[in-house]
N, C-alpha and C positions, 0 to 999 in steps of 0.2 A: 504494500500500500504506500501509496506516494502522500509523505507528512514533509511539510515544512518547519525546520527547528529553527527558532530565531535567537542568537546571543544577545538578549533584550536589554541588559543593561548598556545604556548610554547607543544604542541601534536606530540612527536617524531614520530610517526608509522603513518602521512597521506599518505605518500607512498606508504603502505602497503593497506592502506584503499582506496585508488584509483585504485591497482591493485584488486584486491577481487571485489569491483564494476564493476569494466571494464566486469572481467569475468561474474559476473551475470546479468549485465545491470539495477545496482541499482544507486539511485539517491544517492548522497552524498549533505551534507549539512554543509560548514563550516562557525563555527559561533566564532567570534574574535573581538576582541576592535580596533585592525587596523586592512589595507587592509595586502592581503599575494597573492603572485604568486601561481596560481591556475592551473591545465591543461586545455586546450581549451576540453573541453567537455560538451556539452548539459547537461549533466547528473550533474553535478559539479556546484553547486550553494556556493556562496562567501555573506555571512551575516556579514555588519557590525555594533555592538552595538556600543552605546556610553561607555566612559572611567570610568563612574561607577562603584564599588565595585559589583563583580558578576549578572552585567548586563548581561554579554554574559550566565552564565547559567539559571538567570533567562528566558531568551529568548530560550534556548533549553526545560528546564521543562515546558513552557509554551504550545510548538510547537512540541514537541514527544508525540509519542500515542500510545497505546497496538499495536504490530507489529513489530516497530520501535528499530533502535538499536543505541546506546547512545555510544562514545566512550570516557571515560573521567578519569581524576586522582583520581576527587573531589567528594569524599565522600559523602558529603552531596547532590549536586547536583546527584549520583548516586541511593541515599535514594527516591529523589526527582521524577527519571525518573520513580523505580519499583511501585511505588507507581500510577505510572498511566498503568503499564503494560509493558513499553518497556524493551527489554535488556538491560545490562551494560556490559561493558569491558574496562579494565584498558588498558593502552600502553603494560606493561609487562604479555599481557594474564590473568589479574583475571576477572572470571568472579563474579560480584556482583550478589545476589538473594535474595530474601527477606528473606531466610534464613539466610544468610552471614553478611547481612546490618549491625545488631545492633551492633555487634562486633567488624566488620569495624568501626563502627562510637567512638565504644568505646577506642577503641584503637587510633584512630584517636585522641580524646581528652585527653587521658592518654599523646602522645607524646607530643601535643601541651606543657601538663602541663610540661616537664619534659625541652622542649626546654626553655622555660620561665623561669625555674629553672636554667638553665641554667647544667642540668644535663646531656642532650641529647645532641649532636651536631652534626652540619652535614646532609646531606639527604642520598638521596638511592646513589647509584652506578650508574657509568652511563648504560644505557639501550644497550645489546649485543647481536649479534647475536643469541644466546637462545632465549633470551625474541624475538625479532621481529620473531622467528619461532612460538613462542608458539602463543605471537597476531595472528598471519596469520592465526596458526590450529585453535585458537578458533573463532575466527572470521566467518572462514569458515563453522565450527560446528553449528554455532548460526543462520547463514543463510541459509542453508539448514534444523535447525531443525526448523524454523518460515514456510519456502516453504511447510515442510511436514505437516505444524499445531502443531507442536508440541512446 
């Protein structure tokens, strides 16, 4: 069964992931350290972990399964999901593959290093109307190519 697990805490585009489900009448699943305002829909389940240090993705890589489509920032957590099969997607439409992973992750680590150097600073930009477009098309992409088998 094709569920979408959302890394809900601080996840700009559930929004977006609650309209895409409405139209395919897929289960959504948010999963957060605290509670959040949710929409009344059957379909919409609200998970919450304890205040642990990546409790809440432990609990999603634990709970997605080949089908399944992961929405999340967290790289490692994304490494975590392909690895069992499901999809990945960033807020700002990347789509992760196991192709993609190790570089993400490498890059991931180079930053860290660079923040800690204090060479780096600052994060992304805030998330704009492109990006919540490109989420939407890939999103949509991903759930019709899981329906086709593909």
């Amino acid at each position: 069964m094709l569920d979408i697990y959302v890394d809900a805490d601080g996840c700009p585009v559930k929004e977006e992931v609650f309209r895409v489900a409405r139209r395919y009448e897929l289960r959504v699943v948010l999963v957060a350290n605290s509670w959040m305002r949710v929409p009344r829909d059957g379909r919409v389940e609200m998970v919450i972990v304890g205040d642990k240090l990546d409790e809440a993705d432990d609990w999603i890589a634990e709970h997605a399964d080949a089908g399944d489509i992961v929405i999340s920032a967290d790289i490692p957590l994304a490494a975590r999901c392909l690895e069992k099969g499901a999809r990945v997607l960033g807020p700002r439409g990347r789509v992760f593959t196991e192709e993609s992973i190790g570089d993400a992750l490498a890059i991931r680590d180079l930053s860290a290093h660079l923040r800690e150097a204090g060479t780096m600073t600052g994060g992304p930009p805030p998330l704009g109307k492109k990006d919540r477009s490109k989420f939407l098309q890939r999103l949509d992409e991903i759930v019709q190519a899981i329906r086709r088998g593909g």
